[in-house]
N, C-alpha and C positions, 0 to 999 in steps of 0.2 A: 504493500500500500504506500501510494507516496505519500513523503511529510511535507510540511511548509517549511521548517526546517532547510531541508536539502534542496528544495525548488526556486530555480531562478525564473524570476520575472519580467528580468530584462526585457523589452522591447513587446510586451504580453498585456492584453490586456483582462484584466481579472474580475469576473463577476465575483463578486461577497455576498453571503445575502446574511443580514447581518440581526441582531433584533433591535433594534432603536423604536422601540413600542415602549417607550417613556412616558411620566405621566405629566400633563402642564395645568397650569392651573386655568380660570375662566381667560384669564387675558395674553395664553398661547405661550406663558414662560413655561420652560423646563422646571419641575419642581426636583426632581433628581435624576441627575445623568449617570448613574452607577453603568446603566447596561452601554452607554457612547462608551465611554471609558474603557470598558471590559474590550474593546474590540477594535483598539487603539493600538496594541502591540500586532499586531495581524497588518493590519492596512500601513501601520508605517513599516514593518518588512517592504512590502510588495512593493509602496514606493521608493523606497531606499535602492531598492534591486534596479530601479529604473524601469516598472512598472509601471500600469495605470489602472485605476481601481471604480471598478461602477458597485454601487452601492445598492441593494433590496434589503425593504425591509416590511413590514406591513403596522399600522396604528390603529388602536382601539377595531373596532365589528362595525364596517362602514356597510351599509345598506345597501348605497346608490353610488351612480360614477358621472361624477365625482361628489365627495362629500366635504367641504372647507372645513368641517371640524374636526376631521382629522387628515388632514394634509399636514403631508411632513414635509412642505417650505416651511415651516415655522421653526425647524431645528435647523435649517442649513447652516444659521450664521453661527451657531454656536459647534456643530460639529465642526466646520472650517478652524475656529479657535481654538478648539481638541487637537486637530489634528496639523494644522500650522501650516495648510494650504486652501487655498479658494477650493471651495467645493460647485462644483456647476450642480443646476437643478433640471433636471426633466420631467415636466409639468404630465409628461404621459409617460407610465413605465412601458405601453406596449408600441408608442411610436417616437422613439429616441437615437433613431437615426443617426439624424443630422450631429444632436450633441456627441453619441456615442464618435463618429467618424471624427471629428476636431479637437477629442482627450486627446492631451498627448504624454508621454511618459513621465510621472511626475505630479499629474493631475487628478481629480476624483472627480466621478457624475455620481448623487445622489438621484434616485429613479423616487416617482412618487410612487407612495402608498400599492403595494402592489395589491392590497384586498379592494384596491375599488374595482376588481374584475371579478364576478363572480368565481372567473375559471382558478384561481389561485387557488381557492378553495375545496373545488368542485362542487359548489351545492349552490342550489338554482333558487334565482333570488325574484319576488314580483309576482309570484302564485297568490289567487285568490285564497282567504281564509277558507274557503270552500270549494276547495279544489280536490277533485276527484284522487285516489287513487293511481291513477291511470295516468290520471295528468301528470301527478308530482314525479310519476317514473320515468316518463315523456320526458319534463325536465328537467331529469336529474342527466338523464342520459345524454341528453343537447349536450348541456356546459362540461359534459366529459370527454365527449367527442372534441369540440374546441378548445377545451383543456391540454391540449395536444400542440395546437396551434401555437397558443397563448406562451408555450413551455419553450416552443421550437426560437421563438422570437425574442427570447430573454438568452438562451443560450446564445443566438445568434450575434451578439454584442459582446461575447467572451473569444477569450483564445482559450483560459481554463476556467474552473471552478473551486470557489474556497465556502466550506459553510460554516461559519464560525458565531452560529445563532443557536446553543442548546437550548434555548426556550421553546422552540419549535420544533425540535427536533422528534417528536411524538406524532407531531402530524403529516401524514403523505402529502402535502401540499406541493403545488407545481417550482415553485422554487426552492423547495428543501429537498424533496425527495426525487421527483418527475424530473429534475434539469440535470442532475447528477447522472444519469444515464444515459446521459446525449452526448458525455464527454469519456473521453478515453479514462484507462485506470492510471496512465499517468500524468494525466490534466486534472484532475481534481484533489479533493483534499480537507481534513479539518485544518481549522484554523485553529491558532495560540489557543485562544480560549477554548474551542469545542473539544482540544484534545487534553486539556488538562481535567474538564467535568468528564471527558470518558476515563482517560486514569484512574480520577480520584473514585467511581463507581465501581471501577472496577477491582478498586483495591479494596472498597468495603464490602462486594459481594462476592467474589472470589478469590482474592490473595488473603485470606479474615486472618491474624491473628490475634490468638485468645487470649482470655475470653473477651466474646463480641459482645457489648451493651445497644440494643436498639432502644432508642426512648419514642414513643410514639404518642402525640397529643392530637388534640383535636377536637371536634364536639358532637361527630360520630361515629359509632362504629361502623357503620353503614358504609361510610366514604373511603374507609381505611379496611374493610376486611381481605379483599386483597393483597393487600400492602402485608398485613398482618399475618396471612398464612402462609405465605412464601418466607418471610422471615423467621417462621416458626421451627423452618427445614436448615435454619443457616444459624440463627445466634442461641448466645447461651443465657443471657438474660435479656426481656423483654420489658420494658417498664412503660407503662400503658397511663395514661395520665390527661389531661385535660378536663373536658365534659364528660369524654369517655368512662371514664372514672366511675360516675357515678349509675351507668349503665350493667356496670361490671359488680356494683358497690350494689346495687338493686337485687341484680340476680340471684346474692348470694345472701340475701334476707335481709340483707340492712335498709335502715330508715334514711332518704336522702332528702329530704321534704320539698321543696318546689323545683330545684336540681333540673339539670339537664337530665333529659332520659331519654332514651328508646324504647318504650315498653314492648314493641311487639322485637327486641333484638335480643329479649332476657333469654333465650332458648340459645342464641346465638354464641353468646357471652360465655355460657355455662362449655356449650363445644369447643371452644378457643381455648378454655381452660383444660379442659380432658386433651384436647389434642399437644398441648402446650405440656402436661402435665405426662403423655407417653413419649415425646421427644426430646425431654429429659431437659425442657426449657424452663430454666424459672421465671414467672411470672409476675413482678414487683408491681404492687397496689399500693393507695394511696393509705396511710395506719389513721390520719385525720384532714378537717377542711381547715381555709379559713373561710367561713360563713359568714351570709350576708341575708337582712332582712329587706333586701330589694338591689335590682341589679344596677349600682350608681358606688361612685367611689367612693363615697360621702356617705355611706349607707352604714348603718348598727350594725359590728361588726362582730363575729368572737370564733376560737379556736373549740373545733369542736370533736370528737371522735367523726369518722366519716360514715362509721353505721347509726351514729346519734345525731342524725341533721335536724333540729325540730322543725316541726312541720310548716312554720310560716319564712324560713329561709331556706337559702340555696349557697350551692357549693362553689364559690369566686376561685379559688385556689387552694394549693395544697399547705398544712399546717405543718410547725417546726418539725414534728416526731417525721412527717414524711421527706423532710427536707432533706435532714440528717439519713435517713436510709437511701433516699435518691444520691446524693454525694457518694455514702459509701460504694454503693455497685459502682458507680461511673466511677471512680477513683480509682477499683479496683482490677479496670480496663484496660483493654490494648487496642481496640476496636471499639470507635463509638457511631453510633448515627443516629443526629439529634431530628424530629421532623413535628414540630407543634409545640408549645410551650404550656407550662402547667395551667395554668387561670387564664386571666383575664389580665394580659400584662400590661395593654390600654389607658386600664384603672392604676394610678402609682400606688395603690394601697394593697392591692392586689397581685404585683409583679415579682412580689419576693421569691417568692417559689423558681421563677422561671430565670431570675436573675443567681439564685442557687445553684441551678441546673447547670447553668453555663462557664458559673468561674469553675463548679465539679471537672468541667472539661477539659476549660483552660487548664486546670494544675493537671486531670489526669495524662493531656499534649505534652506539657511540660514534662513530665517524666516518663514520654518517648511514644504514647498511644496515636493513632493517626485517626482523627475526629472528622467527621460530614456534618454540616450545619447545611439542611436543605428546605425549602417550602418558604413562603413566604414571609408564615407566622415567627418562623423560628429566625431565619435571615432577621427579620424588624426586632427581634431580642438581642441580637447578640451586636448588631449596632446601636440598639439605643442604649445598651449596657455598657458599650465601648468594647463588647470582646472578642471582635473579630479578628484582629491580628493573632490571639492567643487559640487559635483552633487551625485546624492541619486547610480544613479549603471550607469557602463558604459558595454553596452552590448557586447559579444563577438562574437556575432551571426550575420553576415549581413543579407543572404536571409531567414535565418529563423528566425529571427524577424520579417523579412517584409512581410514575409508568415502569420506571428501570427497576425501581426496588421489587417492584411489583413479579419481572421475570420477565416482561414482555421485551419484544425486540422491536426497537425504535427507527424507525424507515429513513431519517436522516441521516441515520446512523449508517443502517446496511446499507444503504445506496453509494455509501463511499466502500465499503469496507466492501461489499459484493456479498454479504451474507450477514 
């Protein structure tokens, strides 16, 4: 497989498709550029090489073509500043011709928004709320057919291909996965970034050394049981925490009084545990809450056992006794991967738990463990706690990480790799 690494781009011009689906605020500013950043080492290779670099990426779920509210002119001048050259703009990602033809080495075309075609996607946009069957299959199959098109014409403005966007990497979309088979195995390639989230995955799902702690938060088990039973085959403690908690905390008789619950998942909960429990998995639960008689920060607070929630409050986060046992396992790591955070870390009253979790990390990194901070939830913990430098990689990929954990194979992926 080729790497970026070893690849010259001399005189080549280089499709990227990259993820700059940032968020701005009503008046079109960048409110954080983490993912520009992330994809800054990649594109200044290629121009360094004396390269030239076209730009795909897609913003927010546009509707219609075009949609101004999310057009990404509105980040060119600042990517330009990132990257310390004029960025040219192509007002059309599928008729960019003229720009693509006058980059010259050295230069960058940012393409717009490639989701204002339906075909990026493949799914057919404009169907009446009441549209038949028949129909929706009619149009599902159009935009798939010219999905082809749409695919050919984006490659058509490359000499290679570099995908250096794991945020997307989950989805066969025509520029992640569809373009990457239109170029040779040795024209394409991950980028800096896509191949350090495949490393760092691959070093928590199969290089493991033990013992593995997975900590898994969230506010269902629902969302997470996949995630959940693949992992069940792989680590040696699981520490299951968030809302979830108290789904698990239900099934096994305890009181959790207004709590997040599943109640039709108590059967479910109880199987995770048998299954958990012949795999020679330990299961870490939560031993108390910090409890709240309404869900606000500001709210009557108190440390309660987690099978003793009285009945007019709920479960915000985990209490001291469970802090201290969450530390110990994580401490007692070599293998971590953190994915959700205890409570409600939002609330500052509430974040202790999740802020526990993370320095457990940080010292168990420090004394040699290789840590994943992945999902969104957990990423917004460990910078607003400051501890991201202190853990081994912080993923940039929410649902395709949680796809990867999950076992699935991710079509960005195999479309470079050919399997």
């Amino acid at each position: 497989m080729q790497t970026i690494d070893q690849f010259s781009f001399a005189g080549k011009k280089a499709f990227v498709r990259v993820d700059f689906n940032v968020p701005v605020d009503e008046h079109f500013n960048i409110t954080d550029d983490t993912r520009i950043r992330a994809a800054l080492p990649t594109l200044k290779k290629i121009l360094a090489d004396g390269g030239s670099v076209i730009l795909g990426s897609h913003m927010g779920r546009p509707k219609k073509n075009p949609d101004p509210k999310y057009s990404l002119k509105v980040i060119v001048d600042h990517v330009s500043k990132l990257l310390g050259v004029t960025v040219h703009f192509a007002a059309d990602c599928q008729n960019a011709d003229a720009e693509v033809a006058a980059l010259k080495p050295g230069e960058a075309l940012l393409l717009e928004n490639l989701r204002f075609y339906a075909e990026e996607e493949g799914k057919a946009r404009g169907l009446a709320d009441d549209a038949s069957d028949e129909e929706k299959a009619a149009a599902k199959k159009a935009v798939k057919e010219s999905q082809k098109t749409f695919t050919a014409k984006l490659a058509s403005y490359a000499d290679c291909y570099v995908n250096d966007a794991f945020g997307t990497a989950h989805r066969a979309h025509a520029s992640t996965a569809l373009i990457a088979k239109l170029f040779t195995e040795k024209d394409k390639m991950f980028g800096f970034l896509m191949e350090k989230e495949v490393k760092a995955i691959e070093k928590i799902m199969s290089e493991t050394v033990r013992p593995f702690t997975a900590i898994m938060g969230g506010s269902k088990v629902s969302s997470k049981i996949e995630i959940i039973e693949n992992l069940l085959s792989k680590v040696d403690n699981l520490i299951i925490t968030g809302g979830m908690t108290y789904t698990f905390t239900k099934a096994l008789g305890g009181k959790i009084g207004k709590s997040l619950c599943e109640d039709d998942k108590l059967d479910l909960a109880l199987e995770l545990l048998e299954k958990a429990k012949k795999n020679g998995v330990r299961i870490v639960l939560a031993e108390d809450a910090h409890a709240a008689d309404a869900f606000s920060n500001d709210a009557n607070a108190i440390f309660v056992d987690v099978n003793e929630i009285p009945d007019h409050m709920m479960g915000l986060d985990v209490g001291p006794k469970t802090e201290q046992l969450f530390a110990d396992v994580i401490k007692q790591s070599k293998t971590i991967l953190w994915n959700g955070p205890t409570g409600v870390f939002e609330f500052e009253n509430f974040a202790h738990g999740s802020k526990v979790v993370g320095e457990a990390i940080v010292e168990a990194t420090k004394n040699g463990a290789f840590s994943l901070v992945g999902g969104g939830d957990s990423v917004a913990c460990v910078n607003k706690f400051g501890l991201a430098d202190g853990v081994s990689y912080v993923s940039t990929g929410g649902g395709a990480l949680l796809e990867a954990i999950e076992g699935r194979v991710l079509p960005g992926i195999e479309a470079i790799r050919g399997y």
